[in-house]
Backbone as JSON Lines, residues from 0, in Angstrom:
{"i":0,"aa":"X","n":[94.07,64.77,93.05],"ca":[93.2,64.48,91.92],"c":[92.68,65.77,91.29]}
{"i":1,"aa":"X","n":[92.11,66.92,92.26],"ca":[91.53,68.14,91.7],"c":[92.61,68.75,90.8]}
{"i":2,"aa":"X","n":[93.8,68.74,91.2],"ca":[95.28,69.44,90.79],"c":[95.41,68.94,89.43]}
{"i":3,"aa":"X","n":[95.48,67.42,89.2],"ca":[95.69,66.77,87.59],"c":[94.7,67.48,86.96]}
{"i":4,"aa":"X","n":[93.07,67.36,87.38],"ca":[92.12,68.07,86.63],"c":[92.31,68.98,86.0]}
{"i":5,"aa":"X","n":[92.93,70.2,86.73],"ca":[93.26,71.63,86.25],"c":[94.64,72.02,85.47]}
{"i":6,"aa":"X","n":[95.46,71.0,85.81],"ca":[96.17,70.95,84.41],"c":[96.06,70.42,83.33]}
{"i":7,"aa":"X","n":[95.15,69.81,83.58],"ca":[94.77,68.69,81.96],"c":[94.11,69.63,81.43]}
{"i":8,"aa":"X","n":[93.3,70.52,82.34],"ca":[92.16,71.13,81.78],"c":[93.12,72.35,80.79]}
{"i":9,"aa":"X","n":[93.82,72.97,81.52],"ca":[94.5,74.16,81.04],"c":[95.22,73.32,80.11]}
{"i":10,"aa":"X","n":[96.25,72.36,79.97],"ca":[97.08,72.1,78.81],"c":[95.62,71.89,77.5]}
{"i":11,"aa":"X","n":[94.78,71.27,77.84],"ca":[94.11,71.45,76.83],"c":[93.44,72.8,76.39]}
{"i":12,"aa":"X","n":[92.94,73.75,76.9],"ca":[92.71,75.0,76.59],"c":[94.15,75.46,75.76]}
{"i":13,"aa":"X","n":[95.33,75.49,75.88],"ca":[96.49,75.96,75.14],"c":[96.76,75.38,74.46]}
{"i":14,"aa":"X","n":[96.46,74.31,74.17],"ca":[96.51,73.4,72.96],"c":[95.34,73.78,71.93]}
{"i":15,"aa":"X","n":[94.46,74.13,71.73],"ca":[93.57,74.29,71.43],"c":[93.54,75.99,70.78]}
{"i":16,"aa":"X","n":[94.09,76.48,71.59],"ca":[94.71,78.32,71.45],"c":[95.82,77.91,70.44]}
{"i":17,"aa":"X","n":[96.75,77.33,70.78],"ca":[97.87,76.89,69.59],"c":[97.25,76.62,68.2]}
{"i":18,"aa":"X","n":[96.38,75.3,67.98],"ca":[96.06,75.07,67.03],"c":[94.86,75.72,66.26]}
{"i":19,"aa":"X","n":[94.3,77.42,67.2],"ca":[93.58,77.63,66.27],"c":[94.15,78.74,65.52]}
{"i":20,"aa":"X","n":[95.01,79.6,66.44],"ca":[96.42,79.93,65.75],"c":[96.86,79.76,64.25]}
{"i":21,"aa":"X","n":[97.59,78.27,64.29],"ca":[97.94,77.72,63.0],"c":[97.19,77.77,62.15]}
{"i":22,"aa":"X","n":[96.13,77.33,62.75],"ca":[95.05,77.41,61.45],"c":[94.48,78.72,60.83]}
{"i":23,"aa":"X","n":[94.6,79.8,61.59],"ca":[94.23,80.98,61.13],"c":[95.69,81.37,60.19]}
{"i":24,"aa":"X","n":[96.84,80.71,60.31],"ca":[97.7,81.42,59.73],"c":[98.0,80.76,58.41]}
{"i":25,"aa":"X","n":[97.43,79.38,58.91],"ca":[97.61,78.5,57.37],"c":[96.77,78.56,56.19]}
{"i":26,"aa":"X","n":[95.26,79.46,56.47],"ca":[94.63,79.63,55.43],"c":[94.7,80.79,55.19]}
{"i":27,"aa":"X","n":[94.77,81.89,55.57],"ca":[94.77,83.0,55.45],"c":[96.87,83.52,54.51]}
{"i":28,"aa":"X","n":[97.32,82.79,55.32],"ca":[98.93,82.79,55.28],"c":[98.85,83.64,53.63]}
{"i":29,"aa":"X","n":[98.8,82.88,52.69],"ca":[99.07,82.78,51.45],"c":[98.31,84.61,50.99]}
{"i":30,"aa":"X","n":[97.27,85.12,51.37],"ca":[96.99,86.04,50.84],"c":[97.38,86.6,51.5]}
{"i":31,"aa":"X","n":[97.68,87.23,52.61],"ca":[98.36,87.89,53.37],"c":[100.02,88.05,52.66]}
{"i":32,"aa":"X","n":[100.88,87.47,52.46],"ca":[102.08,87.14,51.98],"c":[101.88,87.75,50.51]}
{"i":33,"aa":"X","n":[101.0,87.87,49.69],"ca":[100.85,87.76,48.11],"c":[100.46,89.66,48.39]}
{"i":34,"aa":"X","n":[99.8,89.74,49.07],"ca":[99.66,91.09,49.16],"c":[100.44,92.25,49.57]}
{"i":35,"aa":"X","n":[101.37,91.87,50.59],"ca":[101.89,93.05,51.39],"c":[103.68,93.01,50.23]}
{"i":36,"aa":"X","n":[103.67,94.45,50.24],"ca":[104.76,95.12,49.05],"c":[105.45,95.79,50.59]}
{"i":37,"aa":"X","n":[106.95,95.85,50.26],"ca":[107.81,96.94,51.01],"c":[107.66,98.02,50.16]}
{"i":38,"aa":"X","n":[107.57,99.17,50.26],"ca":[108.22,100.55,49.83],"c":[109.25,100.35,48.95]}
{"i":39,"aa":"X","n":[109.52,101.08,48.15],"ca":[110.87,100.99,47.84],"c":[111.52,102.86,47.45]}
{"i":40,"aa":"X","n":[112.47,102.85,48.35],"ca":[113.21,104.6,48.23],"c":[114.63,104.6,48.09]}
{"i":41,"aa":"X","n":[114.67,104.77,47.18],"ca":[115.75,104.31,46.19],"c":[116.58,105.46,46.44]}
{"i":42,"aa":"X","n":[116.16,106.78,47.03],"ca":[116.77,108.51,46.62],"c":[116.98,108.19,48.63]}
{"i":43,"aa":"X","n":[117.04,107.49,49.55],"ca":[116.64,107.59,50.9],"c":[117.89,108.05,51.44]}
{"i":44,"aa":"X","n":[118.91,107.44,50.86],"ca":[120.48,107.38,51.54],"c":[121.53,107.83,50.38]}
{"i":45,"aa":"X","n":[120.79,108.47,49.6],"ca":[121.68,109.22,48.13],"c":[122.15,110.43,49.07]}
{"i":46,"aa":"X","n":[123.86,110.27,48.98],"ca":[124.56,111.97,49.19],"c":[124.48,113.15,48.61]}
{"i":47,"aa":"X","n":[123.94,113.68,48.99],"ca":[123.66,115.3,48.09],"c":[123.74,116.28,48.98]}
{"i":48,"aa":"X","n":[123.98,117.59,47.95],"ca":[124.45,118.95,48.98],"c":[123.83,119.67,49.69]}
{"i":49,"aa":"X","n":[124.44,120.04,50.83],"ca":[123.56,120.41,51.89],"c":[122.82,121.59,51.67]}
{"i":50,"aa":"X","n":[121.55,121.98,52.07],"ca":[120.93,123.1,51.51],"c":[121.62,124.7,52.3]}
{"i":51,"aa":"X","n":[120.77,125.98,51.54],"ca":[121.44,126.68,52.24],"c":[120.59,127.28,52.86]}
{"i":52,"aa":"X","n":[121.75,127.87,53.83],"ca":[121.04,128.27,55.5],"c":[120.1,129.7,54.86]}
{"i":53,"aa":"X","n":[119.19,129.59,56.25],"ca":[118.16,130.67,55.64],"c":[118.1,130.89,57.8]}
{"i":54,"aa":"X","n":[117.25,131.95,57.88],"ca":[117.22,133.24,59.14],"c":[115.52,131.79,59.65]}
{"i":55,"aa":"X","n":[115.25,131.44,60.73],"ca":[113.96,131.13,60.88],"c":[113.14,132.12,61.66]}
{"i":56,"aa":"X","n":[113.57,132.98,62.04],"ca":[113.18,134.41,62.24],"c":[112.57,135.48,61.31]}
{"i":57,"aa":"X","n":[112.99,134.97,60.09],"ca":[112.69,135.66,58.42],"c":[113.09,137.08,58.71]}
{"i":58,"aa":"X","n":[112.2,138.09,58.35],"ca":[112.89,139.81,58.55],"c":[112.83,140.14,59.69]}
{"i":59,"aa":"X","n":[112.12,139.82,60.19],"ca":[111.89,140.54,62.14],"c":[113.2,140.72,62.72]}
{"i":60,"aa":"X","n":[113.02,141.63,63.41],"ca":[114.63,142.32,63.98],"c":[113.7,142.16,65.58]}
{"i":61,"aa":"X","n":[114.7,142.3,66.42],"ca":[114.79,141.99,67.99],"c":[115.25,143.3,67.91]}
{"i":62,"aa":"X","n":[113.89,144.23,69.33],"ca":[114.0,145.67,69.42],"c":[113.42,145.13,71.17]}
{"i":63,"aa":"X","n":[114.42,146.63,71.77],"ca":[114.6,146.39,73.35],"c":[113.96,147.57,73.52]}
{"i":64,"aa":"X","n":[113.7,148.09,74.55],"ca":[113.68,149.27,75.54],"c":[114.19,149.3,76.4]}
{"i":65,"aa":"X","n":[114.31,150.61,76.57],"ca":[115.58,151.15,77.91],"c":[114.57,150.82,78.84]}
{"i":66,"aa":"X","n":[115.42,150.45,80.38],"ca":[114.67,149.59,81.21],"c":[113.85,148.64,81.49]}
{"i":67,"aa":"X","n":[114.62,147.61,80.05],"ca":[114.05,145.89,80.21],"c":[115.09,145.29,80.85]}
{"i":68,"aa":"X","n":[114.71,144.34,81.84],"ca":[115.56,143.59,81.96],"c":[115.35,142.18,82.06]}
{"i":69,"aa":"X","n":[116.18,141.34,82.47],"ca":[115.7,140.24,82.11],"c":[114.43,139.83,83.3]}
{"i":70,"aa":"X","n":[114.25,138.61,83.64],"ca":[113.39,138.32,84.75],"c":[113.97,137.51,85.74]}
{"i":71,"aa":"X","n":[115.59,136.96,85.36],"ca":[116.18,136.75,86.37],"c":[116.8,137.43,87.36]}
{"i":72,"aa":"X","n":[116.97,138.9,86.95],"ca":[117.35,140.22,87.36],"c":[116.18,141.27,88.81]}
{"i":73,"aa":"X","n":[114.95,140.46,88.18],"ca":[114.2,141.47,89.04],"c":[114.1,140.83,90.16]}
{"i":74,"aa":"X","n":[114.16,141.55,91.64],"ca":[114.29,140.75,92.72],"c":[113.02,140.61,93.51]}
{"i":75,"aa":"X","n":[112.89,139.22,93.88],"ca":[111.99,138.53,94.17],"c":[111.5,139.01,95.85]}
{"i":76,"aa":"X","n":[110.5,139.1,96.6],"ca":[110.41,139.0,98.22],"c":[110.51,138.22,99.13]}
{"i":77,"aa":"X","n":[111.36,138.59,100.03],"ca":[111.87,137.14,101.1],"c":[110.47,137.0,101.45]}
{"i":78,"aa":"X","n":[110.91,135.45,101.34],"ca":[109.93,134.1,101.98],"c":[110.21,133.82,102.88]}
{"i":79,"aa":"X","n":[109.21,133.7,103.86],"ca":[109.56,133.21,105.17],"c":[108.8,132.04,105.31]}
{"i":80,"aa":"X","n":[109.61,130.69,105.52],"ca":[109.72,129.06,106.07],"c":[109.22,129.18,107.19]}
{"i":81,"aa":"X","n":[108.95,128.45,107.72],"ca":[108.74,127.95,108.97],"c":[109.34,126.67,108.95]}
{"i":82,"aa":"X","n":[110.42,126.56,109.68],"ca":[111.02,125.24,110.29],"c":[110.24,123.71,110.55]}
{"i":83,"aa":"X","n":[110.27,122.39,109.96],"ca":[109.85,121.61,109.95],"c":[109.77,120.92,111.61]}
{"i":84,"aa":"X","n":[110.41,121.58,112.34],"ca":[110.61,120.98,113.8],"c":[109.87,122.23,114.35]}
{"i":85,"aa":"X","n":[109.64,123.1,113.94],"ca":[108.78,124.34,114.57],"c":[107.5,123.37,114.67]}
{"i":86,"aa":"X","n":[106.64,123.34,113.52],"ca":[105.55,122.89,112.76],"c":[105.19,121.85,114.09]}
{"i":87,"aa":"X","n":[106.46,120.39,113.78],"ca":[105.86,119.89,114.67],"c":[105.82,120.03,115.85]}
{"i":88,"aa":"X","n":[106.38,121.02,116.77],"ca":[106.37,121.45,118.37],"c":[104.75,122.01,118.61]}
{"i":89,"aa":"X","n":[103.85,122.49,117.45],"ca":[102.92,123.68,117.61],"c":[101.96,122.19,117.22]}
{"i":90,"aa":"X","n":[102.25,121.27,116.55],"ca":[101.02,120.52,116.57],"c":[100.87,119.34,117.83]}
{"i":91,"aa":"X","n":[102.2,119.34,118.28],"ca":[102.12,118.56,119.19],"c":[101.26,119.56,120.66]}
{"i":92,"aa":"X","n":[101.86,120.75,120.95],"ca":[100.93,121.43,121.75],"c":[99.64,121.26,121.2]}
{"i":93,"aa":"X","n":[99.27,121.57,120.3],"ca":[97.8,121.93,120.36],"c":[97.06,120.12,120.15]}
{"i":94,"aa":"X","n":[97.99,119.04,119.74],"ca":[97.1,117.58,120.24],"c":[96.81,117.25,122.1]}
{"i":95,"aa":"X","n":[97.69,118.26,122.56],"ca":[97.78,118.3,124.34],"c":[96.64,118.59,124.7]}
{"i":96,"aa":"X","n":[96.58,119.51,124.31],"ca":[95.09,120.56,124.33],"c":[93.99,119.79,124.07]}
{"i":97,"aa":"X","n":[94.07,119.22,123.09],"ca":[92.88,118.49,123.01],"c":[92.18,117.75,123.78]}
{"i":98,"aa":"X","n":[90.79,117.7,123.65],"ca":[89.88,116.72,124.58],"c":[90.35,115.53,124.48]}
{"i":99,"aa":"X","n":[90.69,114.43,125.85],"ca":[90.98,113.14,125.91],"c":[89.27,112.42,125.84]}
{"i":100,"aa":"X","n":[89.34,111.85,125.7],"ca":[88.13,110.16,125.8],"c":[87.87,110.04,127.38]}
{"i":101,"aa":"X","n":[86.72,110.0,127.99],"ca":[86.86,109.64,128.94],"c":[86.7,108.45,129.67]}
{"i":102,"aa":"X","n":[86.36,107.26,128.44],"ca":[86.39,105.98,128.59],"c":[87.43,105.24,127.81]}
{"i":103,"aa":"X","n":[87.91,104.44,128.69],"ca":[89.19,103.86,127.93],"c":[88.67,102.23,127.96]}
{"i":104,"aa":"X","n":[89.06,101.71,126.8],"ca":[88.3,100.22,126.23],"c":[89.64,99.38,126.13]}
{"i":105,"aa":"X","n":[89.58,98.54,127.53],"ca":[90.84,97.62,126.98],"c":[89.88,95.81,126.91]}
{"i":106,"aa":"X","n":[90.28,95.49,125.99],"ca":[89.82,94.21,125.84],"c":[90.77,93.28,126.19]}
């Protein structure tokens, strides 16, 4: 019985969402429609000649010095890893180490 309730209840809530819907679209519809214009670009897809190339650099010239190099060139200092199985051998010692509980709770 509770179950029919709550769908009656909800089909009527969406029924109700539906028809206020329509109604917002049926009075309003007409000025909405009377108002809205497309664009119109008439020149959008006209073929014409391609422009000409120009520098986007403009006058500036590219000037080096002796002993630039790049930055993939300059060499970097070994890194030293530490092994992921190292790591965990040194944390497992030092959880050994650690203080145990000296009461143990079994229920």
């Amino acid at each position: 019985m509770m179950r029919a309730a709550v769908v009656l209840t909800l089909c009527f809530l969406c029924a109700t969402a539906a028809f206020g819907q329509l109604a917002a679209t049926t009075v309003s519809g007409a000025t909405l429609s009377s108002t809205f214009q497309v664009a119109q670009h008439s020149e959008q897809a006209a073929p014409q000649a391609m422009a000409q190339e120009h520098s986007l650099l403009g006058t500036s010239t590219i000037t080096t010095a002796h002993g630039e190099m790049p930055l993939s060139d300059v060499p970097l200092p070994p890194v030293h890893v530490t092994p992921l199985g190292d790591i965990a051998r040194m944390q497992k010692a030092e959880h050994a180490k650690d203080k145990k509980a000296n009461i143990v709770w079994e229920n």
